[in-house]
C-alpha atoms as one frame of an Amber mdcrd trajectory, in Angstrom:
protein
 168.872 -82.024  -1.980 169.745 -85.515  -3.398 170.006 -88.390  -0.925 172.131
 -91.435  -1.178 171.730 -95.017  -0.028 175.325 -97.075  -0.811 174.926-100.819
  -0.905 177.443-104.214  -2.217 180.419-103.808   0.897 180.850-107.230   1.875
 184.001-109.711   2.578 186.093-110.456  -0.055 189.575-112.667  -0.572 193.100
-109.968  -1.779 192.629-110.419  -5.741 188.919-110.274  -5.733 186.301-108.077
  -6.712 183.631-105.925  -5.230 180.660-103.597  -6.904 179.458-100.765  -5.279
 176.050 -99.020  -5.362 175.035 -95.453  -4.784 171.441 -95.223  -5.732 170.690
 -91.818  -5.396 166.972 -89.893  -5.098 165.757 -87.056  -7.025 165.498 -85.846
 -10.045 168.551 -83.251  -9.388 170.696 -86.092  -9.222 171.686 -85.828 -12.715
 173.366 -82.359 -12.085 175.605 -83.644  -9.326 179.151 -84.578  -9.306 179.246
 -88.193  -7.329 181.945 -89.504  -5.911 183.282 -92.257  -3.107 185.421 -91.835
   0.221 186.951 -94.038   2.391 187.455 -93.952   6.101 189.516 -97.080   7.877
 189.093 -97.643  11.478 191.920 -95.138  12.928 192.499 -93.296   9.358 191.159
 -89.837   8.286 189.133 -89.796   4.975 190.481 -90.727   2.123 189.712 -89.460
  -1.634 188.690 -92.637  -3.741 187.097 -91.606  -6.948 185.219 -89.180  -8.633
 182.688 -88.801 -11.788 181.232 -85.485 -13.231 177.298 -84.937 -14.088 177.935
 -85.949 -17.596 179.995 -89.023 -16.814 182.840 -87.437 -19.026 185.258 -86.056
 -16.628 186.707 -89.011 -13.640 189.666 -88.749 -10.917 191.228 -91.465  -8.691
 193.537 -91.722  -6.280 196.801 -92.894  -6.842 196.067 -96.160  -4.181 193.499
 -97.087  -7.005 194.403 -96.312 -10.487 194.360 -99.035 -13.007 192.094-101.616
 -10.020 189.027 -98.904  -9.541 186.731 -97.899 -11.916 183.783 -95.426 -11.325
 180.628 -95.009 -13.668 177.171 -93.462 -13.541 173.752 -94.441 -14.829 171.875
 -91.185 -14.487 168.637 -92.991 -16.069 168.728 -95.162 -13.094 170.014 -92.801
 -10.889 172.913 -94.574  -9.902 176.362 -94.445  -9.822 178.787 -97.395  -9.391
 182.290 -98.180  -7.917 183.993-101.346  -9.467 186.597-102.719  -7.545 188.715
-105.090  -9.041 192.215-106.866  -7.293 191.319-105.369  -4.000 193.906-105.320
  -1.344 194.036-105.499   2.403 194.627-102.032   2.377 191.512-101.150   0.739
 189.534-102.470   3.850 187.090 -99.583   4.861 184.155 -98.099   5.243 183.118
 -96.831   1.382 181.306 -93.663   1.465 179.180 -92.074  -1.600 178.970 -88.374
  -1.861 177.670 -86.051  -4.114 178.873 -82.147  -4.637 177.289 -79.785  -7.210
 180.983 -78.353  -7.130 181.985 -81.126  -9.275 185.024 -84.201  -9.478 187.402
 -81.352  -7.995 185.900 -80.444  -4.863 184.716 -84.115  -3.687 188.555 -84.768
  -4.595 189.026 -83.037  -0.920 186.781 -85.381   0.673 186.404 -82.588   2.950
 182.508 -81.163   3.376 180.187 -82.262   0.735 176.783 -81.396  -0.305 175.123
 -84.943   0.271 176.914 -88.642   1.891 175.303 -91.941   1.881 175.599 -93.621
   5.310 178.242 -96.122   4.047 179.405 -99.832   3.281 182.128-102.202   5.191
 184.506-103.511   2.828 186.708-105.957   4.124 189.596-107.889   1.952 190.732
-110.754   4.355 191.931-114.539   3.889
């Protein structure tokens, strides 16, 4: 089973930017679908984004469109989550996950085959 370790949560200004990390281990990597869920404090789970094995099939939510952008480097093993004009609202805890059910089913955020232990993000003045 693949493991993931997320890393690049941080604080960050409304309008800024952010770069997440999910360096994942194993050579099976490359047939997962990876993905990234939020949870803030008080909030269920939230569906973020979503890339297929391939890197030719993505989803977002609709509270990202057009400011998220998710990518994979399967060579490196490592997906990414670029965050650009980040609001308050976007203040979480940033989850990776992988599925071998593909974009679809981590598009529940509900169980998953394999989650990273997570990154803060904070957007604060």
């Amino acid at each position: 089973q693949v493991q993931l370790v997320e890393s690049g949560g941080g604080l960050v200004q409304p309008g800024g930017s952010l770069r997440l990390s999910c360096a994942g281990s194993g050579r099976t990597f490359t047939s997962y679908a990876v993905g990234w869920v939020r949870q803030a404090p008080g909030k269920e789970r939230e569906f973020v984004a979503a890339i297929s094995w391939s890197g030719g099939l993505t989803d977002y939510a609709d509270s990202v469109k057009g400011r998220f952008t998710i990518s994979r480097d399967n060579a490196k093993i490592t997906a990414y989550l670029q965050m650009n004009s980040l609001k308050p609202e976007d203040t979480a805890v940033y989850y990776c996950a992988a599925d071998l059910g593909g974009v679809r089913r981590i598009a529940t955020a509900g169980p998953l085959d394999a989650w990273g232990q997570g990154t803060l993000v904070t957007v604060s003045s």
